[in-house]
DOPAFI-244099 format. One record per residue (C-alpha): residue number from 0; x negated, y negated, z; chain. Coordinates in Angstrom, 1 decimal. Layout:
# DOPAFI-244099
site k: NUM, X: X, Y: Y, Z: Z, c: A $
...
END
This chain:
# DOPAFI-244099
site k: 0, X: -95.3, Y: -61.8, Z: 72.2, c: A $
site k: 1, X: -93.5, Y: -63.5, Z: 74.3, c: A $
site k: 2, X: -93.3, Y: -67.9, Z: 74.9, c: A $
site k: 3, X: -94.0, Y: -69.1, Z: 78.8, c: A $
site k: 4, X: -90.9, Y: -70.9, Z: 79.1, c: A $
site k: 5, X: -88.7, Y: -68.0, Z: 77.7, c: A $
site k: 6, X: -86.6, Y: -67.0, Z: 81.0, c: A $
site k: 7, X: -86.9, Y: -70.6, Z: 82.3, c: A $
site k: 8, X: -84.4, Y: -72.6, Z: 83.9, c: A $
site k: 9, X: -84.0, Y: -75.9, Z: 82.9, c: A $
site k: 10, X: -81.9, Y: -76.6, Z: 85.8, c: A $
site k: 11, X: -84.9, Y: -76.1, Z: 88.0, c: A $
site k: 12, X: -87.2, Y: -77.8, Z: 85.8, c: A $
site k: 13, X: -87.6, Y: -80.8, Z: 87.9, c: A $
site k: 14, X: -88.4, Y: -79.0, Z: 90.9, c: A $
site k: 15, X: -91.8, Y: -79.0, Z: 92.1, c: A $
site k: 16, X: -93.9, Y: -76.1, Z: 91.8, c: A $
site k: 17, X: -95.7, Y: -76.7, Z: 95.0, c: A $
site k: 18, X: -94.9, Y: -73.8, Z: 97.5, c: A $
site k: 19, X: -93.8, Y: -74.8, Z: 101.1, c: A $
site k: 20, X: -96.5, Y: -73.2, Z: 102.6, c: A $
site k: 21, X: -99.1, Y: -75.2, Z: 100.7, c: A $
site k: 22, X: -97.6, Y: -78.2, Z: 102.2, c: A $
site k: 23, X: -98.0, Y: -77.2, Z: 105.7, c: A $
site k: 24, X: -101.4, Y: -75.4, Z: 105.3, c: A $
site k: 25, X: -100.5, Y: -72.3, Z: 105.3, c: A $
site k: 26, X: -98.0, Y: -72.7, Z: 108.8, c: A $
site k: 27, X: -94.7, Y: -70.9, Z: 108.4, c: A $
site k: 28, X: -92.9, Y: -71.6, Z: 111.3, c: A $
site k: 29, X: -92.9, Y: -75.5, Z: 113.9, c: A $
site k: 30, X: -94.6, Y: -75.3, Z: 116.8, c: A $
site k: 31, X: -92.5, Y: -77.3, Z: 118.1, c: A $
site k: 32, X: -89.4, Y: -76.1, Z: 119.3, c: A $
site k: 33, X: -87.6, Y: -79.6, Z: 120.5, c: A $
site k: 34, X: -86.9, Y: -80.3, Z: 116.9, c: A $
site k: 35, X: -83.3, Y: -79.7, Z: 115.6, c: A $
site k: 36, X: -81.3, Y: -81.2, Z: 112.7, c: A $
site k: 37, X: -79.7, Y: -83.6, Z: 114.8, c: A $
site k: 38, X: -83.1, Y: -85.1, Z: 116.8, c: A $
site k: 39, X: -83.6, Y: -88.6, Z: 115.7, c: A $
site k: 40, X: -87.5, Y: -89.2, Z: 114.4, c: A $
site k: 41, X: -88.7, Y: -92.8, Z: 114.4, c: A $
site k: 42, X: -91.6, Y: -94.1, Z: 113.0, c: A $
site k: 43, X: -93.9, Y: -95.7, Z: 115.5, c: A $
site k: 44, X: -94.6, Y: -99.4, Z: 114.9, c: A $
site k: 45, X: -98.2, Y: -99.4, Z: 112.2, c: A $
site k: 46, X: -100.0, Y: -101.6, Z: 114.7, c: A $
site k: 47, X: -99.5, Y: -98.9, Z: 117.5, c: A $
site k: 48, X: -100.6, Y: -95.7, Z: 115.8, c: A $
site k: 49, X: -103.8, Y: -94.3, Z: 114.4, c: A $
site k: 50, X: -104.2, Y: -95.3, Z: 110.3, c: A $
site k: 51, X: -107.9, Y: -94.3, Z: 109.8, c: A $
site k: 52, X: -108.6, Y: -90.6, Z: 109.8, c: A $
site k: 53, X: -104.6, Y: -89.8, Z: 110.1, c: A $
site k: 54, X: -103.6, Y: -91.0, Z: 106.5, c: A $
site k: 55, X: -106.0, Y: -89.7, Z: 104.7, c: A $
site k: 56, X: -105.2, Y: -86.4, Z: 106.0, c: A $
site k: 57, X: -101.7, Y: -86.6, Z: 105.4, c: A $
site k: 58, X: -99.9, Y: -85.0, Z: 102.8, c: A $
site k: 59, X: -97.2, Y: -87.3, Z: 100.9, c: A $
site k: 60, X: -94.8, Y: -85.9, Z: 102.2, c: A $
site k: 61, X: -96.0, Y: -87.2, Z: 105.6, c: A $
site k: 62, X: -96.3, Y: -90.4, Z: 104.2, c: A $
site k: 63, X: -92.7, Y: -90.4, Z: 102.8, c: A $
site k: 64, X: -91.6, Y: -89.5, Z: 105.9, c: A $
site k: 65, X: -92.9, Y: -92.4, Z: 107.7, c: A $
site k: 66, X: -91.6, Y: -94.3, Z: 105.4, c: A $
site k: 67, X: -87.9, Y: -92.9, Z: 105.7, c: A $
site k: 68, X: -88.3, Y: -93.1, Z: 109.4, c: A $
site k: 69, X: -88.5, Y: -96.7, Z: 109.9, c: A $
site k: 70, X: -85.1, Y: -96.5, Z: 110.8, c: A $
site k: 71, X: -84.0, Y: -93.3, Z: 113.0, c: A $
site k: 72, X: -83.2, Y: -90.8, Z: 111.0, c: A $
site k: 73, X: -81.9, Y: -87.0, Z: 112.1, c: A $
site k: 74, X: -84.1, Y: -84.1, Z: 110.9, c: A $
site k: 75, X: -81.3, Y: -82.7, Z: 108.7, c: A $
site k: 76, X: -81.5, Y: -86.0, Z: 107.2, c: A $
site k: 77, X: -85.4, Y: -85.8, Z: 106.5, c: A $
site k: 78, X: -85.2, Y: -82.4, Z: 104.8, c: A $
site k: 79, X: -82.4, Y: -83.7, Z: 102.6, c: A $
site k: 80, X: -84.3, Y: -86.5, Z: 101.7, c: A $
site k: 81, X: -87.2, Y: -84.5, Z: 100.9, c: A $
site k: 82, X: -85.4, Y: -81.6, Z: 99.2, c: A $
site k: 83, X: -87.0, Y: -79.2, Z: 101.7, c: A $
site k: 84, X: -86.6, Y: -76.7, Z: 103.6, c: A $
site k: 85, X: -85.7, Y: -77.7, Z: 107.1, c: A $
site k: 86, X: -88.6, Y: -75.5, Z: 108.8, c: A $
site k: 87, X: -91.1, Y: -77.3, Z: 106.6, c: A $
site k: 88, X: -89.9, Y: -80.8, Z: 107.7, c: A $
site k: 89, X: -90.2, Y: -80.0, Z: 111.2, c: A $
site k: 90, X: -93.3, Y: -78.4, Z: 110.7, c: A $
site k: 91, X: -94.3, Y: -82.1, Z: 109.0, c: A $
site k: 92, X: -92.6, Y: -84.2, Z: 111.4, c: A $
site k: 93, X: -94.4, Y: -82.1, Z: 114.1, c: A $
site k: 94, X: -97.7, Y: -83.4, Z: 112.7, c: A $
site k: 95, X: -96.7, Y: -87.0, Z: 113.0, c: A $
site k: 96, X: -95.6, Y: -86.6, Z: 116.0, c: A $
site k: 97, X: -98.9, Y: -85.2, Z: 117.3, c: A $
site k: 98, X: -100.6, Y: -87.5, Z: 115.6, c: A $
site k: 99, X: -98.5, Y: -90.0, Z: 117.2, c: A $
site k: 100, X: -97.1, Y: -91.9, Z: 114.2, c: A $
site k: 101, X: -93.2, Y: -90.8, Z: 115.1, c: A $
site k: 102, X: -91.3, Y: -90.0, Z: 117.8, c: A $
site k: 103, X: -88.5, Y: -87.9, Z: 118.6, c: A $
site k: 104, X: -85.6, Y: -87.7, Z: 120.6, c: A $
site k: 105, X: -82.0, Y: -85.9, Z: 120.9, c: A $
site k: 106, X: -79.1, Y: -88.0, Z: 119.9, c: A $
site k: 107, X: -77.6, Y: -90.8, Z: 122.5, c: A $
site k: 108, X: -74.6, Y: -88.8, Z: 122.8, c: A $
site k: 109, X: -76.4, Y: -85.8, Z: 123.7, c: A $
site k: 110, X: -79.4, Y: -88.0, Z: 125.8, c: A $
site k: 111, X: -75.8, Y: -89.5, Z: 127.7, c: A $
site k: 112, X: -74.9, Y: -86.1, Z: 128.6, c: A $
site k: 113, X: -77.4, Y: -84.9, Z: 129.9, c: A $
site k: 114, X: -78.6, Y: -82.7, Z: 126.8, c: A $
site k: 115, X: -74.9, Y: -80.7, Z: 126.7, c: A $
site k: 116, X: -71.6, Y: -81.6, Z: 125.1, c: A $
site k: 117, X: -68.7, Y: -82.1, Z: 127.4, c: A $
site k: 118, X: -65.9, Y: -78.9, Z: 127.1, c: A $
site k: 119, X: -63.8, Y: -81.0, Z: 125.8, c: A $
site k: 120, X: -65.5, Y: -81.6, Z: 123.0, c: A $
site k: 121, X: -66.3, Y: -78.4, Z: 122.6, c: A $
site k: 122, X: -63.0, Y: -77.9, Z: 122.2, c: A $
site k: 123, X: -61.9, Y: -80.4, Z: 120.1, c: A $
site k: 124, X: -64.4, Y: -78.9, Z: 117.6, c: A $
site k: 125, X: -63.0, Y: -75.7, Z: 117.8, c: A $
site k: 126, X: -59.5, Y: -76.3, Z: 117.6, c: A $
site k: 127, X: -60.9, Y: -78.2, Z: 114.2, c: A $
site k: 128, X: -62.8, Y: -75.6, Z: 112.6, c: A $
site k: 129, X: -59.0, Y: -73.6, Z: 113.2, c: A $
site k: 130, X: -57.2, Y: -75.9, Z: 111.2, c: A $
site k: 131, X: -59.2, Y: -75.9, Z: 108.2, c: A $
END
């Protein structure tokens, strides 16, 4: 007969065994599609947003991302923080942002722009990606 922890890894033993999906309630992909991993979520000020209803509906992984959000922080940034997948953070940071208790925007670089990196950066990016 064989033990339940033969075949185990014990180098994912800390990970939790809560799927993605149960997190988001069963949604798979964002519906938002302004989210990438460089958009900037902020935490809207407590006073300002909704704290009845909301937070008890919020998973803790809502909660923890208000929390991590009190200072602008890049999506890429919330998933790593996390130790999720990126679809499942912006899935989360969707909700809040609904829910208005965050907001989003692209970085001040990009909003200075006009949304689109100059060609010379574009090129300066390239010619680094050669060199390594």
């Amino acid at each position: 007969m064989r033990h339940w922890t033969e075949g185990f890894d014990e180098d994912h033993a800390d990970e939790p065994l809560v799927r993605p999906y149960t997190i988001t309630g069963g949604r798979t992909t964002p519906e938002r599609d302004d989210l990438t991993l460089i958009t900037l979520v902020t935490a809207i000020s407590e006073e300002s947003s909704d704290n009845g209803a909301g937070l008890r509906r919020m998973q803790p992984e809502h909660r923890t991302i208000l929390a991590l959000c009190k200072r602008p922080l890049a999506v890429a940034e919330v998933a790593s923080a996390l130790h999720l997948p990126v679809s499942v953070t912006k899935i989360l940071i969707g909700d809040l942002i609904e829910s208005g208790q965050v907001r989003s925007r692209p970085p001040l670089a990009f909003a200075q722009a006009g949304g689109l990196p100059g060609m010379s950066i574009l090129e300066a990016v390239r010619d680094g990606l050669r060199n390594l």
